[in-house]
PyMOL commands that place a pseudoatom at each C-alpha (Angstrom):
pseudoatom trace, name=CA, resn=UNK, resi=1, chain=A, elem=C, hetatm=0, pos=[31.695, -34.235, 65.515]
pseudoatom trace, name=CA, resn=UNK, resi=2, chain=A, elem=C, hetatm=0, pos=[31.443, -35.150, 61.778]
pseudoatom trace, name=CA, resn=UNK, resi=3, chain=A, elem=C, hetatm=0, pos=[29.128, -37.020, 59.328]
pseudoatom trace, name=CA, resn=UNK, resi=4, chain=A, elem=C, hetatm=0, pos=[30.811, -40.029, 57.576]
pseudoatom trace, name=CA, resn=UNK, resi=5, chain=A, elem=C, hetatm=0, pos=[28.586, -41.525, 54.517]
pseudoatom trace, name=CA, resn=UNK, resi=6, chain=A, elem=C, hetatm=0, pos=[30.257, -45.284, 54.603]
pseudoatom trace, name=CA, resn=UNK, resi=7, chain=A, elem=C, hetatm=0, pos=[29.448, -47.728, 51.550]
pseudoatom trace, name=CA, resn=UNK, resi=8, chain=A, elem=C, hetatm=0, pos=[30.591, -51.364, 51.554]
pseudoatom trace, name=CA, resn=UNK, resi=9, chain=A, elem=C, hetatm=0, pos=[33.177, -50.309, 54.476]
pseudoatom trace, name=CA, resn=UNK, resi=10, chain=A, elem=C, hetatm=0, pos=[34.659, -47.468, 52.665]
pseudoatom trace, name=CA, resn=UNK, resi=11, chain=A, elem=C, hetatm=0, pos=[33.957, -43.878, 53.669]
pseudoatom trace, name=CA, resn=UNK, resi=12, chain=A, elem=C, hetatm=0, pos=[32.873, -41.616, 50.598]
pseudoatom trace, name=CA, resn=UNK, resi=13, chain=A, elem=C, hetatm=0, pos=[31.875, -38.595, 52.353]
pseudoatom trace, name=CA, resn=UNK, resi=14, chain=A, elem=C, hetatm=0, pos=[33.002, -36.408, 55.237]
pseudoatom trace, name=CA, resn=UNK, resi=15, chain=A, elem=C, hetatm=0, pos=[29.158, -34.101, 55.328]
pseudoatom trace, name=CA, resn=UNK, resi=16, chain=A, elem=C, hetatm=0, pos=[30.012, -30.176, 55.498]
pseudoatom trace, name=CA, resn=UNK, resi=17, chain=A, elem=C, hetatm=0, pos=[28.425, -28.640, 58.811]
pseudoatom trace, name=CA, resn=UNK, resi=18, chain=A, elem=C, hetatm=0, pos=[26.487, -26.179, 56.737]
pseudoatom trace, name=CA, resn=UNK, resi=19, chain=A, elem=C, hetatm=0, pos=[24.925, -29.172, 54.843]
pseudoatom trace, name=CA, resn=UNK, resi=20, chain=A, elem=C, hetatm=0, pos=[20.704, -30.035, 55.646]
pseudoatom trace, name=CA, resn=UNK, resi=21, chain=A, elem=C, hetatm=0, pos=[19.264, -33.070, 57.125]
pseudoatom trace, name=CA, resn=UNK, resi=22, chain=A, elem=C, hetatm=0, pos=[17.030, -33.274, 54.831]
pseudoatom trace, name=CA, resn=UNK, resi=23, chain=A, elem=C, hetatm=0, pos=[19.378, -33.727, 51.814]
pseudoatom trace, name=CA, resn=UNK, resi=24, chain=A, elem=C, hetatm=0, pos=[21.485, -36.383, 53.312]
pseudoatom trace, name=CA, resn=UNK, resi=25, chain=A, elem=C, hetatm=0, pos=[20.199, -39.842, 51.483]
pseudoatom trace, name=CA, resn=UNK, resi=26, chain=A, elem=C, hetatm=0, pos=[20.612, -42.418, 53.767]
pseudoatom trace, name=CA, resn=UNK, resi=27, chain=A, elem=C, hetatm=0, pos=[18.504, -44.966, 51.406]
pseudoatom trace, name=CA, resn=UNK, resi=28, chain=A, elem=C, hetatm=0, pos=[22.029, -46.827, 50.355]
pseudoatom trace, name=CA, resn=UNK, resi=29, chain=A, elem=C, hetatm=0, pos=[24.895, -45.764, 52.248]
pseudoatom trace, name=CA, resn=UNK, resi=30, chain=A, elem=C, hetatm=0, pos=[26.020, -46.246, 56.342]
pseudoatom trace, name=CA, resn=UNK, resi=31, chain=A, elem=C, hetatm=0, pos=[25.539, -42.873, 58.254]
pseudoatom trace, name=CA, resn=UNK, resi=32, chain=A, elem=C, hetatm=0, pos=[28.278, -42.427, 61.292]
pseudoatom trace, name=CA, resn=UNK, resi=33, chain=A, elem=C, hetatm=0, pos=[28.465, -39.374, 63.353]
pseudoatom trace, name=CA, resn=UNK, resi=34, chain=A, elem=C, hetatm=0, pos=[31.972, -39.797, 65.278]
pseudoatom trace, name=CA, resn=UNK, resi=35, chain=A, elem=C, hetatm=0, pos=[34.131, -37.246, 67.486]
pseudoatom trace, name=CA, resn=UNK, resi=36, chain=A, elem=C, hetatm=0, pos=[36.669, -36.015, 65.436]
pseudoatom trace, name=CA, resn=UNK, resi=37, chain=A, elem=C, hetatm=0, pos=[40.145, -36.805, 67.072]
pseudoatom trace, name=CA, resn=UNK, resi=38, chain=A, elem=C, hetatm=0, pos=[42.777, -34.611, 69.122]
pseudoatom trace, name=CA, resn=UNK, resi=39, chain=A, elem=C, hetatm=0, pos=[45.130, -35.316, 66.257]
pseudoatom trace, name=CA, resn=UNK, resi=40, chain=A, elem=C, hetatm=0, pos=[43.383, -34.599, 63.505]
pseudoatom trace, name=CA, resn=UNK, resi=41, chain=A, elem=C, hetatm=0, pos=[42.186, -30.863, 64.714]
pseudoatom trace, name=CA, resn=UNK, resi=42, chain=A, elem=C, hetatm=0, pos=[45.674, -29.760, 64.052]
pseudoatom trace, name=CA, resn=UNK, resi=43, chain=A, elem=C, hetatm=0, pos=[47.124, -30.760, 61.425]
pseudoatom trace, name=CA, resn=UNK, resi=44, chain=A, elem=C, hetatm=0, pos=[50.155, -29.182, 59.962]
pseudoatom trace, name=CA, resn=UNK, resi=45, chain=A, elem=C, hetatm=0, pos=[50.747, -28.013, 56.634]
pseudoatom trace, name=CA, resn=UNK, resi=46, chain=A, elem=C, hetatm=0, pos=[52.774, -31.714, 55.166]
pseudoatom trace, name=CA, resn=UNK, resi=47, chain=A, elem=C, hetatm=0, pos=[50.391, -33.842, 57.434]
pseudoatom trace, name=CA, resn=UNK, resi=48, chain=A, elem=C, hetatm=0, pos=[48.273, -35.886, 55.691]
pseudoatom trace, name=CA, resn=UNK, resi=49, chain=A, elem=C, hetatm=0, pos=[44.658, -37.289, 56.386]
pseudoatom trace, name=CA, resn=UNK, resi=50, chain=A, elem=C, hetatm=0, pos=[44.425, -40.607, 54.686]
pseudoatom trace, name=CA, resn=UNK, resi=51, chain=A, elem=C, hetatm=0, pos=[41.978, -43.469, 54.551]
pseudoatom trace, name=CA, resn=UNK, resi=52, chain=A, elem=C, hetatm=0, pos=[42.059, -46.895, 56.711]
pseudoatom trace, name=CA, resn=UNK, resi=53, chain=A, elem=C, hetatm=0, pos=[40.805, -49.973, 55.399]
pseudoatom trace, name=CA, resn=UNK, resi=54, chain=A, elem=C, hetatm=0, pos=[40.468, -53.838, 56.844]
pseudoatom trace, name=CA, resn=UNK, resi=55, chain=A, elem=C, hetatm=0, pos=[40.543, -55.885, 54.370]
pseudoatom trace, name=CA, resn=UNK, resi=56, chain=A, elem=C, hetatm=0, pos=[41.195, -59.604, 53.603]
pseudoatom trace, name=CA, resn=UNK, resi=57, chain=A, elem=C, hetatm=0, pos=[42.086, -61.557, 49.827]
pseudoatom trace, name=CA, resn=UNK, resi=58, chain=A, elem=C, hetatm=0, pos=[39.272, -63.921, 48.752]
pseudoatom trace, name=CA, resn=UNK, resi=59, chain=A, elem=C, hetatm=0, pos=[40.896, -66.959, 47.404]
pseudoatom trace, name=CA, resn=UNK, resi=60, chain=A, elem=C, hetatm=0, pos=[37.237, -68.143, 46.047]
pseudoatom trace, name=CA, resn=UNK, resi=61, chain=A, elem=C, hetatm=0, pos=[37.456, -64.725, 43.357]
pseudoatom trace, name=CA, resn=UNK, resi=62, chain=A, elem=C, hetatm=0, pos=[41.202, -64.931, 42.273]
pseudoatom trace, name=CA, resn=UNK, resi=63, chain=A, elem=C, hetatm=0, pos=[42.481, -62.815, 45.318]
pseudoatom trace, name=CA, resn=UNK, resi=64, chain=A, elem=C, hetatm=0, pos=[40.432, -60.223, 44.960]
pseudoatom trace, name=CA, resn=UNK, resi=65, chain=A, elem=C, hetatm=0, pos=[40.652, -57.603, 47.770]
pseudoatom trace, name=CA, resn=UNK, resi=66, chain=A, elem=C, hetatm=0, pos=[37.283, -57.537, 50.080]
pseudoatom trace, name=CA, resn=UNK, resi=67, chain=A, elem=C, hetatm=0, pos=[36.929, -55.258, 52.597]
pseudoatom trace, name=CA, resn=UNK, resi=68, chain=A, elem=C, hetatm=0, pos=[35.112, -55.526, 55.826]
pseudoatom trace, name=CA, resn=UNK, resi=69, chain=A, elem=C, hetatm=0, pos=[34.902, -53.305, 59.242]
pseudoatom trace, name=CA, resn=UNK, resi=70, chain=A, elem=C, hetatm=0, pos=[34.812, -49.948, 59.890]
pseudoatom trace, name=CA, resn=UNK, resi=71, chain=A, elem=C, hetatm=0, pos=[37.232, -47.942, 57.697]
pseudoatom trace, name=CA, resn=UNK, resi=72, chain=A, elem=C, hetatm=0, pos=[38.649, -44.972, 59.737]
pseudoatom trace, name=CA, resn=UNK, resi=73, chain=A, elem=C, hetatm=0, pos=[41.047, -41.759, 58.979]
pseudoatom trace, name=CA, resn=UNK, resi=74, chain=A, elem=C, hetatm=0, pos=[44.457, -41.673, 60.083]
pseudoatom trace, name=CA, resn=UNK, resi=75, chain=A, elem=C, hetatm=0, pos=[46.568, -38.422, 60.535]
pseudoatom trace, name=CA, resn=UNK, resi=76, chain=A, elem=C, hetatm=0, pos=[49.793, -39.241, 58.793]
pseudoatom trace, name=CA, resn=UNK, resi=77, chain=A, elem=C, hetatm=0, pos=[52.779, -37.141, 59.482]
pseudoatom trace, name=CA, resn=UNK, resi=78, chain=A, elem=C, hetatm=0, pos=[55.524, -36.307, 56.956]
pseudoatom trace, name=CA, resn=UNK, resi=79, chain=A, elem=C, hetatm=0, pos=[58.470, -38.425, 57.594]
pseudoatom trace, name=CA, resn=UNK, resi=80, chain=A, elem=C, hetatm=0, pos=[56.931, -41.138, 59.286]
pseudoatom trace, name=CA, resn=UNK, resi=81, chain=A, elem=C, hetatm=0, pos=[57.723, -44.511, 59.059]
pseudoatom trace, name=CA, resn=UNK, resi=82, chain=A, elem=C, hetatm=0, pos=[55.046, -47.221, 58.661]
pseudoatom trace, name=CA, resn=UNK, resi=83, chain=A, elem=C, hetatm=0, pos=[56.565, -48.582, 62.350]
pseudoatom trace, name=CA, resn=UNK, resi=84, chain=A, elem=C, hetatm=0, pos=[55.651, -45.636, 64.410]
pseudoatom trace, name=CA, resn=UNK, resi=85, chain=A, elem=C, hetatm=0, pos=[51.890, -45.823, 62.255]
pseudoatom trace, name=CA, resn=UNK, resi=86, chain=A, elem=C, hetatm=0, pos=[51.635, -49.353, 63.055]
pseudoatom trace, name=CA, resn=UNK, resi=87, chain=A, elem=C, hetatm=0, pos=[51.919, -47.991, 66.793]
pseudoatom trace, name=CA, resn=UNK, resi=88, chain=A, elem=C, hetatm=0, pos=[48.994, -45.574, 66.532]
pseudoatom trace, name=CA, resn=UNK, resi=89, chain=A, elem=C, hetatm=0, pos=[46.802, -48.248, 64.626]
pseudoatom trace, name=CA, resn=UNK, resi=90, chain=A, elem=C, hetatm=0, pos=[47.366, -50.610, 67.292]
pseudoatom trace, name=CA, resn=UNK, resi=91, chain=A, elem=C, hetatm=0, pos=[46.714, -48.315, 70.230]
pseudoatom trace, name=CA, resn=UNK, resi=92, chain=A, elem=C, hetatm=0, pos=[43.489, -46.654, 68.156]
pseudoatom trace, name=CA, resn=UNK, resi=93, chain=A, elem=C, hetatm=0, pos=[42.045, -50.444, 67.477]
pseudoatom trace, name=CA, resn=UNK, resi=94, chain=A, elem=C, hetatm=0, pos=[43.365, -51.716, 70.787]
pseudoatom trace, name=CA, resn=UNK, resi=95, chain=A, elem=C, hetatm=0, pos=[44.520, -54.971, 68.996]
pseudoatom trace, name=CA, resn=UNK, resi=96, chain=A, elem=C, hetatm=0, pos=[46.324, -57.449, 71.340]
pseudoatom trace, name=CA, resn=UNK, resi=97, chain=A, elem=C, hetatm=0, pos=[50.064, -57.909, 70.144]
pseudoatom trace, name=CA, resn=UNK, resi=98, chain=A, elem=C, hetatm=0, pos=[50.068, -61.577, 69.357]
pseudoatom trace, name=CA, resn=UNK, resi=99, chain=A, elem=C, hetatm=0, pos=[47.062, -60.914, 66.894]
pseudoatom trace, name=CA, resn=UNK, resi=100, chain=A, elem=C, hetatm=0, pos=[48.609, -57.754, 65.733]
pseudoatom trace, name=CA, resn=UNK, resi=101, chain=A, elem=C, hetatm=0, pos=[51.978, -59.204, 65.013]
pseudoatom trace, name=CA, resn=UNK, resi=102, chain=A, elem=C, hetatm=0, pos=[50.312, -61.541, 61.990]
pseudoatom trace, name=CA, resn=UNK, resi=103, chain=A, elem=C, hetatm=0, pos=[48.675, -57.987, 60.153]
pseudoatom trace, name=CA, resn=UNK, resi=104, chain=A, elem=C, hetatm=0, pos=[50.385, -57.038, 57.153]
pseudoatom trace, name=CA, resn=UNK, resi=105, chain=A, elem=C, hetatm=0, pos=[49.735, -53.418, 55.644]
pseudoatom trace, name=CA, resn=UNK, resi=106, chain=A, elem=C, hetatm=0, pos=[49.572, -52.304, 52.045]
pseudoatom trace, name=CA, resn=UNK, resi=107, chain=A, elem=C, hetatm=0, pos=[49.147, -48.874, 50.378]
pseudoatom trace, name=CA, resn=UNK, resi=108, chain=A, elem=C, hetatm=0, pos=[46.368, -49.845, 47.891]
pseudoatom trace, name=CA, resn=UNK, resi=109, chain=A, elem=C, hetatm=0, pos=[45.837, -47.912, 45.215]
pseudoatom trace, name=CA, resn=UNK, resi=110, chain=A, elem=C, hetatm=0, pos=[42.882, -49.120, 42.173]
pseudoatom trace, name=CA, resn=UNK, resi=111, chain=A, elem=C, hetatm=0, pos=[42.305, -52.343, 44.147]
pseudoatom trace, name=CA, resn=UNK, resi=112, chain=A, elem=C, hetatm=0, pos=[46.198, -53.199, 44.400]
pseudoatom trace, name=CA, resn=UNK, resi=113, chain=A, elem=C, hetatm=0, pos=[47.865, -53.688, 47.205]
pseudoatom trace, name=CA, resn=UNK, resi=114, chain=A, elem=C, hetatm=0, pos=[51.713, -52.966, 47.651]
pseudoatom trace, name=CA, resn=UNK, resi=115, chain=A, elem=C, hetatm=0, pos=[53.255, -54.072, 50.745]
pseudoatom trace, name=CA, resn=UNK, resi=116, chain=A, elem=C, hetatm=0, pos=[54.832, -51.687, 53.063]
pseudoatom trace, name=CA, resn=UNK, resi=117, chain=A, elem=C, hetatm=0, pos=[57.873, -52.599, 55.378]
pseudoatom trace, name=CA, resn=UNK, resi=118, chain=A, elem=C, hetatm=0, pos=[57.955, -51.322, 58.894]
pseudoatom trace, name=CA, resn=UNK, resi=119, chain=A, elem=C, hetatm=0, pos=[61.036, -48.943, 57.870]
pseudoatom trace, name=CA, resn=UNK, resi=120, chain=A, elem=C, hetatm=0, pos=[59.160, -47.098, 54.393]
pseudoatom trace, name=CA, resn=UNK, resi=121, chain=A, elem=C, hetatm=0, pos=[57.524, -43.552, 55.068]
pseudoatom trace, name=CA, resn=UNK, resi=122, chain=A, elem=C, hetatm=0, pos=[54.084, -43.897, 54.665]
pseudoatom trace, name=CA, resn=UNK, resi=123, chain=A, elem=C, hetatm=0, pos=[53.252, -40.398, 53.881]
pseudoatom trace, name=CA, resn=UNK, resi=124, chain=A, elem=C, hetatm=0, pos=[55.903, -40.792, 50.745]
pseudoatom trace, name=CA, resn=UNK, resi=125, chain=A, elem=C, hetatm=0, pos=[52.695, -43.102, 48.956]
pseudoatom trace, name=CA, resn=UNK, resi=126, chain=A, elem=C, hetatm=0, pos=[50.149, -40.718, 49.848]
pseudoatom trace, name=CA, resn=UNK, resi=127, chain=A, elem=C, hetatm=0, pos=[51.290, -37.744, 47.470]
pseudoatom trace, name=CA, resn=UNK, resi=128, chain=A, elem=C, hetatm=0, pos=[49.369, -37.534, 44.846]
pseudoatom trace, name=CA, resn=UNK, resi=129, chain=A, elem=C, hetatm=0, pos=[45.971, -35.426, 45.240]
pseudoatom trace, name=CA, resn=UNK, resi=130, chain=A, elem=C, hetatm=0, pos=[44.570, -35.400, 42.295]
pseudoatom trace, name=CA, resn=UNK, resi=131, chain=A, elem=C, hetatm=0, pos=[43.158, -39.232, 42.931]
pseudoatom trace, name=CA, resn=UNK, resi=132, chain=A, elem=C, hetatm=0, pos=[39.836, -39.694, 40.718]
pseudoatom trace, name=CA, resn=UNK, resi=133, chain=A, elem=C, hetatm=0, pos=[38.542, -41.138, 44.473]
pseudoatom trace, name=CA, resn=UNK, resi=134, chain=A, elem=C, hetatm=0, pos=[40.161, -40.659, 47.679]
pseudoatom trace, name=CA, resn=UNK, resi=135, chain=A, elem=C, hetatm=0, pos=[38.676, -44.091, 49.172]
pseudoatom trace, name=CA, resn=UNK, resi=136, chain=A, elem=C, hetatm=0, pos=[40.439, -45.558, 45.731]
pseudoatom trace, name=CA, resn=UNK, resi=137, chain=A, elem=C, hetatm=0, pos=[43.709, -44.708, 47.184]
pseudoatom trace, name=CA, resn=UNK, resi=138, chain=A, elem=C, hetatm=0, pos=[44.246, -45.984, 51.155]
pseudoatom trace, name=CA, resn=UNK, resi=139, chain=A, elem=C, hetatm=0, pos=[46.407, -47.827, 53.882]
pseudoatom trace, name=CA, resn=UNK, resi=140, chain=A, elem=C, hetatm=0, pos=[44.826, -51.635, 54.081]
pseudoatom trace, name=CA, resn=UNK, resi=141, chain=A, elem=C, hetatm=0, pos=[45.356, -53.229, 56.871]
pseudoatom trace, name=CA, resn=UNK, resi=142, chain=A, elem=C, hetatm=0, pos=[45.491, -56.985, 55.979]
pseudoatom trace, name=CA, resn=UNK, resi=143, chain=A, elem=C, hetatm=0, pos=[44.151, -59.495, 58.205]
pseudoatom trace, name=CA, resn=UNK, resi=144, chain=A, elem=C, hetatm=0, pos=[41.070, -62.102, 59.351]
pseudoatom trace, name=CA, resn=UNK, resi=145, chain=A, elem=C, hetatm=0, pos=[37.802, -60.800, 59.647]
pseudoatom trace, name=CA, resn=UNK, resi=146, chain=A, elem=C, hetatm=0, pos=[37.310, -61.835, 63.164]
pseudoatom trace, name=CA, resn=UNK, resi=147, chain=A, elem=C, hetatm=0, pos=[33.659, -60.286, 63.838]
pseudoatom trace, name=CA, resn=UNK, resi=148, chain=A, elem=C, hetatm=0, pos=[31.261, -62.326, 64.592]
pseudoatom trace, name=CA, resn=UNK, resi=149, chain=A, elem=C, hetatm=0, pos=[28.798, -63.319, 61.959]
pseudoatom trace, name=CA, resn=UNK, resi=150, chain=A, elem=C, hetatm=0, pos=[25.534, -63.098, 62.208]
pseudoatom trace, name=CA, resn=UNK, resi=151, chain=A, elem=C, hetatm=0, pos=[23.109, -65.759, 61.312]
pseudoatom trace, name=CA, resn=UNK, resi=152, chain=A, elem=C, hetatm=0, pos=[19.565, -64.929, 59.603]
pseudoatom trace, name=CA, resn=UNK, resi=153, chain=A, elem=C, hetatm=0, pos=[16.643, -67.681, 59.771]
pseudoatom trace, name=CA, resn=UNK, resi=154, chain=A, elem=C, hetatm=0, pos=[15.094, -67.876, 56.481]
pseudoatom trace, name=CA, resn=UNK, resi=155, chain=A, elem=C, hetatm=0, pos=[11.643, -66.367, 57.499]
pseudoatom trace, name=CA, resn=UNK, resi=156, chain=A, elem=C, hetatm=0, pos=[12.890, -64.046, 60.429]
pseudoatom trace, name=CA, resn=UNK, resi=157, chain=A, elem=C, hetatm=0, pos=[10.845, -60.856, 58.409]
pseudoatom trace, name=CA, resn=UNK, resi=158, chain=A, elem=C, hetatm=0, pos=[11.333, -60.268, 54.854]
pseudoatom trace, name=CA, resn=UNK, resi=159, chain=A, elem=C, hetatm=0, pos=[14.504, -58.263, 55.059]
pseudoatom trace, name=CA, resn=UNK, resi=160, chain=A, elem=C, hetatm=0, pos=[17.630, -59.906, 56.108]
pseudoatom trace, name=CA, resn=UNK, resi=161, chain=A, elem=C, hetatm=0, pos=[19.332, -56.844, 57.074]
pseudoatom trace, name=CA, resn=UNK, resi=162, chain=A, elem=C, hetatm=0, pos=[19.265, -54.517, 60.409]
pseudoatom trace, name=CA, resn=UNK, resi=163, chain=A, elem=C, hetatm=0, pos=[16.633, -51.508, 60.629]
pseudoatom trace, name=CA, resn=UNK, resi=164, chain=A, elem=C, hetatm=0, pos=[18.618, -48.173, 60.435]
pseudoatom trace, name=CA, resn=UNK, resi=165, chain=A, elem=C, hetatm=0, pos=[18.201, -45.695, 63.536]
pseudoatom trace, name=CA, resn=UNK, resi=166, chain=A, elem=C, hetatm=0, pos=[16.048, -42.739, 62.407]
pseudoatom trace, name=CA, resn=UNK, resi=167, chain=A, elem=C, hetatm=0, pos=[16.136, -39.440, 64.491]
pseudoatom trace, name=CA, resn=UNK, resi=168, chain=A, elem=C, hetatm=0, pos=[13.240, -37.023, 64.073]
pseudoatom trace, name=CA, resn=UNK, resi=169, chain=A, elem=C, hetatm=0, pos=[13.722, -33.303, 65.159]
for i in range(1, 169): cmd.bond("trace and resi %d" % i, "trace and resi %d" % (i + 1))
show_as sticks, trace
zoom trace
C-alpha cells in the first residue's frame, strides 16, 4: 500500500513507510491509502512513473485548465506510443468506448496543455527531472466531468463539506 496526500485533485505526496502518523497533516489536503499496482512494483530502469490528471477548460475563466477526479500514476514505458497508453487508461478507468472515443490527452506542463496524437511516444515528454513540481508536469486527460454533483441545503450544518474518516490506534 502507499499514502497519497491529494490537493485540489493533484497528488503532492507519495508518504515514505518510515514516516509517523502523527506528522501527517491532514487539516488541508485528501489522504488516500491505495494498493500499489502489479506494474508499477517493477519498473525498469527507462520506465517512467508519471502523473494522471482529468481535467476540463473553463470557458467562464479564459480556458483556464480545472481539474477534477482522482488523479492517479501511470507506469510509462520507454518507447511507447500514446495509443497503447490510451489502452491501459481505458482498461484502468473502465471507460465505455463511445465515451472514451471523445477524450483528448495533453502532456501539460505549467498549466499548458499540448496535444498528443495517438502515434507520439509519451515517455519522449516526460524527460526532464529536474521539474520545480512533479504534479506541474503530467498526462491530462481531457474530457466532461461526469460525476455527479452534489447539492448542499443552505442550513444542512455549518460546513458544506464531507467529515474526513479519522482512525485512532
Amino acid at each position: 500500500l502507499r499514502l497519497l496526500e491529494v490537493f485540489y485533485h493533484k497528488i503532492y505526496k507519495i508518504f515514505p513507510l518510515h514516516e509517523k502518523i502523527e506528522n501527517i497533516n491532514d487539516q488541508y489536503w485528501t489522504l488516500r491509502a491505495e494498493e500499489i499496482p502489479e506494474e508499477e512494483k517493477n519498473l525498469g530502469p527507462n520506465d517512467r512513473l508519471i502523473h494522471v490528471y482529468h481535467f476540463m477548460k473553463d470557458p467562464l475563466q479564459n480556458q483556464q485548465i480545472q481539474n477534477f477526479g482522482d488523479p492517479f500514476y501511470l507506469a510509462i514505458r520507454e518507447g511507447e506510443t500514446l495509443a497503447e497508453v490510451k489502452e491501459r487508461i481505458q482498461k484502468k478507468l473502465q471507460v465505455p468506448d463511445e465515451e472514451f472515443c471523445k477524450w483528448k490527452f495533453a502532456f501539460i506542463s505549467m498549466n499548458r496543455p499540448d496535444y498528443l496524437q495517438d502515434s507520439d511516444v509519451v515517455s519522449a515528454r516526460f524527460q526532464r527531472r529536474d521539474v520545480y513540481g512533479a504534479w506541474e508536469q503530467y498526462l491530462g486527460l481531457e474530457h466532461a466531468d461526469t460525476a455527479p454533483k452534489r447539492a448542499y441545503t443552505a442550513n444542512q450544518n455549518r460546513h458544506t463539506y464531507e467529515k474526513p474518516v479519522r482512525i485512532y490506534n
